[in-house]
C-alpha positions, 0 to 999 in steps of 0.5 A: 808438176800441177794439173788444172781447171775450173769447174762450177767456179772453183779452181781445182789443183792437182799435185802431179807427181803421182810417181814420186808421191805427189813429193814437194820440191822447188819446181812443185812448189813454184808451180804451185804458187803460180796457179795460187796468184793466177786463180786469186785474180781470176774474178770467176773462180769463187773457190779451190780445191787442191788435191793429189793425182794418184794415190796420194795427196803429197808426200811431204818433202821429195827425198832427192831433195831431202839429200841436196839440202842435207849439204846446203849452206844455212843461206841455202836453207833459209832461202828455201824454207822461206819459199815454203813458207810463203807457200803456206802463208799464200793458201792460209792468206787466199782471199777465196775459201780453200779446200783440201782434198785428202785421197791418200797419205798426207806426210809432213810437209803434205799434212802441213799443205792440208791444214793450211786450207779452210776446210779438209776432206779425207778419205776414211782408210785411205787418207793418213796423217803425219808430222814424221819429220822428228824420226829424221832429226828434222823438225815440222817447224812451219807446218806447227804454225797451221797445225796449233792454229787447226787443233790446239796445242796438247793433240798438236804435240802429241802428233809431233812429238810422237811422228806415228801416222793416223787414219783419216778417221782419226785426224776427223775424231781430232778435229783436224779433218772436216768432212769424211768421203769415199769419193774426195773429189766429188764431196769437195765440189758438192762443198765448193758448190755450197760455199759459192752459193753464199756472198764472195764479199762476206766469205772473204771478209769472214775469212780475213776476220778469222785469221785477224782475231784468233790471236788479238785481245778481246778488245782488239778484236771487237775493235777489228771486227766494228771495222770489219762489220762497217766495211761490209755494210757498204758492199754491193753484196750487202744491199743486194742481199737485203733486198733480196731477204726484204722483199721475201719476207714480204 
C-alpha cells in the first residue's frame, strides 16, 4: 500500500497504489498512519515528504469502496470517517515539517491529504486539484477544515461548491499550492533539505505555535506565544544556536 525510505534525514512516503490511482481505502489509510507514528519517533528523520507512485498523487476515495460504504450502517460510517479523520488530523498535527509532493491528480480526499501538509509542491500542468465530491451527493466535510484554514473562505467555497478541477498552476495563483516543479520529487528534497538546516526545536515549536493561534483572540494568542517564546529559550538548540551567532559576529 506505501513505499518508504529516509534520505538526507527526511522521510519519504509514496502512496503505492498506481493502478487504482493512488485511491484511499482502509488498508491505505492504516498503512499510511503507521509510517506517520513510526517516522514521528525516528529521532533521524527531521522531515517528510508524502507523495504518489505513478501518475497520480491520490485519487481521493477508492470507488470499490465508495460502493461498500453506500450500504454501510451510519455506525459504519462514522467509524470510518473518524479513521480519516485521524489521518488528517496526524499530518496537520506531525511534530516535524511535512510536504506534499503533488506530481499528478489530486481529487477529493487526495486534495484534501495535500492540504493538510505544510508546504505543497505541484507540477504546473500535470497536477490537478479538486473537491468533486458535490457531483456525488457526497460532501468534502473533513478536508473543508484544512482547505479554509490553507485559503480562506470565499476561494474555498468557490472550489467546493463548484466541484470542477484546476491546474496546478492555478491552485499556486490561489495560494493553495507553494512551490511549482517539473521534477516534484527532486524540489521537495531540495526544500526538506532547507528545513533541516534550520533548528528541530524551533520548526516544531513554530509549527505548534501556527496551528495553536490562528483561531485564538488576540490576547490568548500573545498569552500562548510568551509561553511559547519562554519555552524555547531553555532548549539546547536555543544556547547553542546563540553562541554559534555570538561567536560569528565576533
Amino acid at each position: 500500500m506505501i513505499k518508504s525510505e529516509i534520505k538526507n534525514n527526511t522521510g519519504i512516503i509514496l502512496l503505492a497504489r498506481p493502478e487504482k490511482h493512488n485511491a484511499l481505502n482502509p488498508e491505505l489509510v492504516n498503512s499510511l498512519k503507521n509510517k506517520l507514528n513510526e517516522f514521528e519517533l525516528i529521532e533521524e528523520v527531521h522531515s517528510i515528504i508524502i507523495s504518489g507512485e505513478g501518475d497520480s498523487f491520490c485519487a481521493g476515495a477508492d470507488l470499490e469502496y465508495l460502493k461498500l460504504i453506500s450500504g454501510n450502517s451510519a455506525i459504519d460510517n462514522y467509524n470510518d470517517s473518524k479513521s480519516l479523520a485521524e489521518m488528517f488530523l496526524m499530518i496537520y498535527n506531525f511534530k516535524k515539517p511535512t510536504i506534499a509532493a503533488v506530481n499528478g491528480p489530486a481529487i477529493a480526499g487526495g486534495s484534501g491529504l495535500a492540504s493538510v501538509c505544510d508546504f505543497i509542491i505541484a507540477h504546473p500542468e500535470k497536477s490537478k486539484f479538486g473537491y468533486s465530491e458535490v457531483k456525488i451527493g457526497f460532501l468534502p466535510a473533513i478536508v473543508s477544515i484544512f482547505l479554509i484554514k490553507k485559503i480562506g473562505e470565499g476561494l474555498s467555497k468557490q472550489l467546493m461548491l463548484e466541484g470542477e478541477l484546476i491546474s496546478g498552476k492555478r491552485a499556486y495563483e490561489i495560494g493553495l499550492v507553494n512551490y511549482l516543479s517539473e521534477n516534484v520529487i527532486a524540489e521537495s528534497i531540495n526544500l526538506a533539505n532547507r528545513l533541516n538546516k534550520n533548528s528541530k526545536d524551533s520548526l516544531i515549536f513554530t509549527k505548534q505555535m501556527i496551528n495553536n493561534i490562528s483561531n485564538l483572540k488576540a490576547e490568548e494568542a500573545v498569552a500562548h506565544c510568551i509561553y511559547l517564546n519562554t519555552i524555547s529559550r531553555s532548549t539546547n538548540d536555543f544556547k547553542t544556536g546563540i553562541e554559534k551567532f555570538l561567536n560569528k559576529d565576533k
